[in-house]
C-alpha positions as CSV (number, residue, x, y, z in Angstrom):
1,X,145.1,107.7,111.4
2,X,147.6,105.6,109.6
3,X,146.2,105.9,106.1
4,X,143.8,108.6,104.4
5,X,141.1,106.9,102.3
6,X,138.0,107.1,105.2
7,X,135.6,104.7,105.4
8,X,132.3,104.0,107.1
9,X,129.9,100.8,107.9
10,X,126.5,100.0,108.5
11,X,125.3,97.4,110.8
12,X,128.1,97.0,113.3
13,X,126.5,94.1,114.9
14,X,125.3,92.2,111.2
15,X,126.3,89.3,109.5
16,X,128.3,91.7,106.5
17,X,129.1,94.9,108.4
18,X,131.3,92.8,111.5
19,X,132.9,90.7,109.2
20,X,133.6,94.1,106.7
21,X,134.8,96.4,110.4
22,X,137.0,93.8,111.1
23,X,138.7,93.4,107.6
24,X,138.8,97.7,107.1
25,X,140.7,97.4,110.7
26,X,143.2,94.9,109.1
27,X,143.7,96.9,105.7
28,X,146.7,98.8,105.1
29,X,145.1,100.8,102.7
30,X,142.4,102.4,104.1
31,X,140.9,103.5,107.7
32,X,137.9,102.7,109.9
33,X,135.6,106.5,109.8
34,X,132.8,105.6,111.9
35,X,130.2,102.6,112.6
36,X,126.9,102.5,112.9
37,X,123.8,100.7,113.7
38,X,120.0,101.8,114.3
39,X,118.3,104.0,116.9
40,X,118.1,101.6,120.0
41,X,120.9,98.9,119.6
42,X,122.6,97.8,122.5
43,X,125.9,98.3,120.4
44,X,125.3,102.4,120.6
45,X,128.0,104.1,122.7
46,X,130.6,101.3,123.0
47,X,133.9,100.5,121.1
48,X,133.3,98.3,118.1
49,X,136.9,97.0,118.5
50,X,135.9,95.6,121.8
51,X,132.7,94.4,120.8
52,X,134.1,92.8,118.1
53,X,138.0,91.8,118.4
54,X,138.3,91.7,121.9
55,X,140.2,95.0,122.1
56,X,139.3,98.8,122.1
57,X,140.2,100.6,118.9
58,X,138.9,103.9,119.7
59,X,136.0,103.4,116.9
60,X,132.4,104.4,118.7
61,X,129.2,102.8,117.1
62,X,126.7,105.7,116.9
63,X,123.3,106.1,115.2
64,X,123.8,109.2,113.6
65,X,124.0,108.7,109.9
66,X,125.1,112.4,109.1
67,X,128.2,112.4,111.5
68,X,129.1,108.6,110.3
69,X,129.2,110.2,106.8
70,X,131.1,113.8,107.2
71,X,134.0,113.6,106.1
72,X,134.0,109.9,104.8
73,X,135.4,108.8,101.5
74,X,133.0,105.8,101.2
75,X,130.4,104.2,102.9
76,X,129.9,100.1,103.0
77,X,126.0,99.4,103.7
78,X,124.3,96.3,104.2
79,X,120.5,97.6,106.1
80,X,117.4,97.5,104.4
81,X,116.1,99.7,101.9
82,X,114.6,102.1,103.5
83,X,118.1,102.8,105.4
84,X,120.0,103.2,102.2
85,X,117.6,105.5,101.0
86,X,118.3,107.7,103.7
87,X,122.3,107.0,104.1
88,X,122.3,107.6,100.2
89,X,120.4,110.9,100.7
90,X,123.0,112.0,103.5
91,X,126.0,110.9,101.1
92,X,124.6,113.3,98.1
93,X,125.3,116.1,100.8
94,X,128.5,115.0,102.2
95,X,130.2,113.5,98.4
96,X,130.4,110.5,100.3
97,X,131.1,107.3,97.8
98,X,128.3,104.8,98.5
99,X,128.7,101.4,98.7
100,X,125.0,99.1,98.0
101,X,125.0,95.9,99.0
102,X,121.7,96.1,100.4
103,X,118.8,94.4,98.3
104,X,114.8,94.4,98.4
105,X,114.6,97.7,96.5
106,X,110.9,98.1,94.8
107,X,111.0,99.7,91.3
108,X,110.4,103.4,93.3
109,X,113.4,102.9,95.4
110,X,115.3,101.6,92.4
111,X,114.7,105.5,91.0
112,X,115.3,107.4,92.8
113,X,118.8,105.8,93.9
114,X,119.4,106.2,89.8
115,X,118.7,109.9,90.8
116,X,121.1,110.3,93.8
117,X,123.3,108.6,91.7
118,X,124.1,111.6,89.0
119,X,125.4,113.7,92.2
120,X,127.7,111.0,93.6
121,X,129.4,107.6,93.0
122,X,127.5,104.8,93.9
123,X,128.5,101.3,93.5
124,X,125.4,98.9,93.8
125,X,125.6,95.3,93.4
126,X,123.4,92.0,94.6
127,X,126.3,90.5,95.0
128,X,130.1,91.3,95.5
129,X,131.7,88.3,94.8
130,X,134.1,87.7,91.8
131,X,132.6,84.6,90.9
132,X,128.6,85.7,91.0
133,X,129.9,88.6,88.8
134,X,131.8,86.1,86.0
135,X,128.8,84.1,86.2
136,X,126.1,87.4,85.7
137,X,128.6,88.1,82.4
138,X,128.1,84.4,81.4
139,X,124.8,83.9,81.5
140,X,124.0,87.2,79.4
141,X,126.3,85.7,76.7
142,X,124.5,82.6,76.3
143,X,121.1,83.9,76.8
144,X,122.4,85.9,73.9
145,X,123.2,82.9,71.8
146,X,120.1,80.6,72.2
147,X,116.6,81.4,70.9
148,X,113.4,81.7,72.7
149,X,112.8,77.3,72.7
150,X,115.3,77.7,75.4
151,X,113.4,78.0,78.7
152,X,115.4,80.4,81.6
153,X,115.1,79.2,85.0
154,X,116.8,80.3,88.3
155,X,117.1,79.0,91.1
156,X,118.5,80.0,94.2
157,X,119.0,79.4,97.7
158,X,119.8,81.2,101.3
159,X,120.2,80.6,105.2
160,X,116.6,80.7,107.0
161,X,116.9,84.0,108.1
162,X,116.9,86.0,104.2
163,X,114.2,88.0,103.9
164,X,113.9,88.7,100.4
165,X,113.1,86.1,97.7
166,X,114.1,86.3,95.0
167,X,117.5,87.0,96.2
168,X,119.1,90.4,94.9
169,X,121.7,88.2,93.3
170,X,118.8,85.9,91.1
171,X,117.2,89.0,90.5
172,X,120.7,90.6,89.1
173,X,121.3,87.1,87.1
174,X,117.8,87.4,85.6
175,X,118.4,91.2,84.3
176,X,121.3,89.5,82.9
177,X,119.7,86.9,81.0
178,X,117.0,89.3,80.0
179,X,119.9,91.7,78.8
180,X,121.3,89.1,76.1
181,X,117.6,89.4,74.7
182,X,117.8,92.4,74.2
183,X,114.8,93.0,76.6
184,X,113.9,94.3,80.7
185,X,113.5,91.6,83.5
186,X,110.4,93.6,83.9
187,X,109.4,92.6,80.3
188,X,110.3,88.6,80.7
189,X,109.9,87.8,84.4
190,X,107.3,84.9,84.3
191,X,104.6,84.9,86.9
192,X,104.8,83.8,90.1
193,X,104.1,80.2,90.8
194,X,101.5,79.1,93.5
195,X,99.9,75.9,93.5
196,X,98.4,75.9,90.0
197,X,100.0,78.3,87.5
198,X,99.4,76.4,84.0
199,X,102.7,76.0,81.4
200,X,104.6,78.7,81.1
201,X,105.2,81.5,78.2
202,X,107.5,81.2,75.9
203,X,110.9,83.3,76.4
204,X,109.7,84.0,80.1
205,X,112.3,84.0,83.1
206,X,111.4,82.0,86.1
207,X,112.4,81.8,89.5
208,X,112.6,79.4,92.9
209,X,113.5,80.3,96.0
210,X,114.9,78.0,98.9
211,X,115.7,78.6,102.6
212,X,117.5,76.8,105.2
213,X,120.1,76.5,107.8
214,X,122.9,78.6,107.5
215,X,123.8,78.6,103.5
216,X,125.5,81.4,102.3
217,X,124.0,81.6,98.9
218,X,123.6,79.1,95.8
219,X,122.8,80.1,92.9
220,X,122.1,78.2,89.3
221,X,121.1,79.2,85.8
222,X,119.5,76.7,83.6
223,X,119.2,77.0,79.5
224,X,116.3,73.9,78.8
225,X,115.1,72.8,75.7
226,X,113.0,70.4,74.5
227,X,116.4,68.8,73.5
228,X,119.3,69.7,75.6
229,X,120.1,71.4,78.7
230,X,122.7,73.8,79.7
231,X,123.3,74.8,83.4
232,X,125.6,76.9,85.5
233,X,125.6,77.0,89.1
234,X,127.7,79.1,91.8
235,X,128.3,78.3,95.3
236,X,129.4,80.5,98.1
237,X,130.9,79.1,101.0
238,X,132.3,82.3,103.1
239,X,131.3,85.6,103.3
240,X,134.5,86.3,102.9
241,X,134.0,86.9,99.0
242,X,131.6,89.8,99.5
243,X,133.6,91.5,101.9
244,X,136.5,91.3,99.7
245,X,134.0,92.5,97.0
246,X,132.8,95.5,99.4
247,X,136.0,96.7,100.1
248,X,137.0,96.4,96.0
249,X,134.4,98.5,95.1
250,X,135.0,100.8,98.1
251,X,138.8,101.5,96.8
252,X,137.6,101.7,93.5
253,X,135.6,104.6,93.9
254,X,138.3,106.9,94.6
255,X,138.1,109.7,91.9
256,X,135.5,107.9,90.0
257,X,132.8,110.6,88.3
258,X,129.1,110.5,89.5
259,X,127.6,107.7,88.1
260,X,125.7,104.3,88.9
261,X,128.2,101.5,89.1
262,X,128.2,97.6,89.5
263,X,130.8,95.0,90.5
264,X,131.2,94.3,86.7
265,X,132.8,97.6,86.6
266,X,134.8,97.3,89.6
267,X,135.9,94.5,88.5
268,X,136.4,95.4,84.8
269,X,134.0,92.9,83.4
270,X,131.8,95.1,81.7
């Protein structure tokens, strides 16, 4: 190996964890550990390089989560919730640096990853990029400076195949906007609209999901009055931004303490 700091994906074969293999394989600063995808995948057994660059790079894709981990420095993991759960588990035993990109954790999940997370690093964010992470600091700022006249909507938008609504992302952009009020998004998230829902509470977060086609991910924060109207938006048009992100946070945990971490602290916006 021509570097030291070890790392390790999930989801070989997905949307994040190819793009993130192939960008670990190019880095000068840090090596591909192991890959891995679930029990069953076609991938299992072969050479990611091949499967993925065209060339063998010695790199198997396995299903077993304890030998991807031993002896890894970090972990990058896009799955589902239930997978994290277990990889995060794993990484508490191995003082493996974990890497959360993964969203769709319920408020039980949400614990006991807080929990894991006084034994190791862990680095969660839904969403990686720069830009989503100025914008989450923006919108806490002004939510901060309005009053409650100001209605909080977000809307956001995926590619047909997201699962999850909202997004991780609106969901981390309304904690933020509930943060500058000095209150929970579990105190100020506004009911969910079907059909008829009747005018909304005053001070109350909303939400809107879209999907279609292939977007990345589109976010927008509006500030409405009776009066005036303020409104941000961010627009991602690669993946590449998250993967950049991924591998941030993954560098950044080097010799960090135990804790529960976000992009804003890898990327010094806290």
């Amino acid at each position: 190996m021509k570097n030291h700091f070890k790392v390790s994906v999930l989801g070989a074969s997905g949307r994040m964890g190819s793009q993130i293999i192939k960008k670990v394989i190019e880095s000068n600063t840090m090596d591909l550990h192991h890959v891995v995808e679930h029990k069953g995948h076609n991938w299992i057994g072969q050479d990611c390089g091949k499967k993925l660059l065209g060339k063998n790079n010695n790199v198997i894709v396995t299903d077993d989560l304890n030998l991807a981990l031993s002896s890894a420095d970090a972990v990058i993991d896009f799955s589902t919730p239930s997978t994290s759960l277990e990889c995060l588990k794993i990484c508490t035993q191995t003082n493996t640096a974990h890497v959360i990109g993964t969203t769709g954790f319920d408020s039980k999940q949400e614990g006991k990853i807080s929990g894991y997370a006084e034994k190791i690093v862990v680095i969660k964010a839904g969403n990686m990029s720069l830009g989503i992470n100025i914008l989450t600091s923006l919108v806490e700022k002004i939510s901060s400076s309005l009053d409650l006249d100001f209605d909080i909507e977000i809307l956001e938008m995926h590619h047909r195949n997201k699962v999850d609504a909202p997004s991780g992302t609106a969901l981390m952009l309304g904690e933020a906007a509930a943060k500058g009020k000095g209150k929970s998004l579990t105190e100020l998230r506004g009911t969910v609209r079907e059909d008829t829902f009747g005018s909304r509470d005053e001070g109350t977060i909303g939400f809107a999901s879209l999907r279609g086609g292939g977007v990345v991910g589109e976010h927008e924060v509006s500030f409405t009055s009776d009066s005036e109207r303020i409104s941000i938006k961010h627009e991602a048009f690669s993946r590449g931004i998250f993967v950049n992100g991924a591998i941030k946070a993954a560098l950044w945990s080097k010799e960090k303490k135990p804790g529960l971490y976000d992009m804003l602290n890898v990327l010094n916006l806290s």
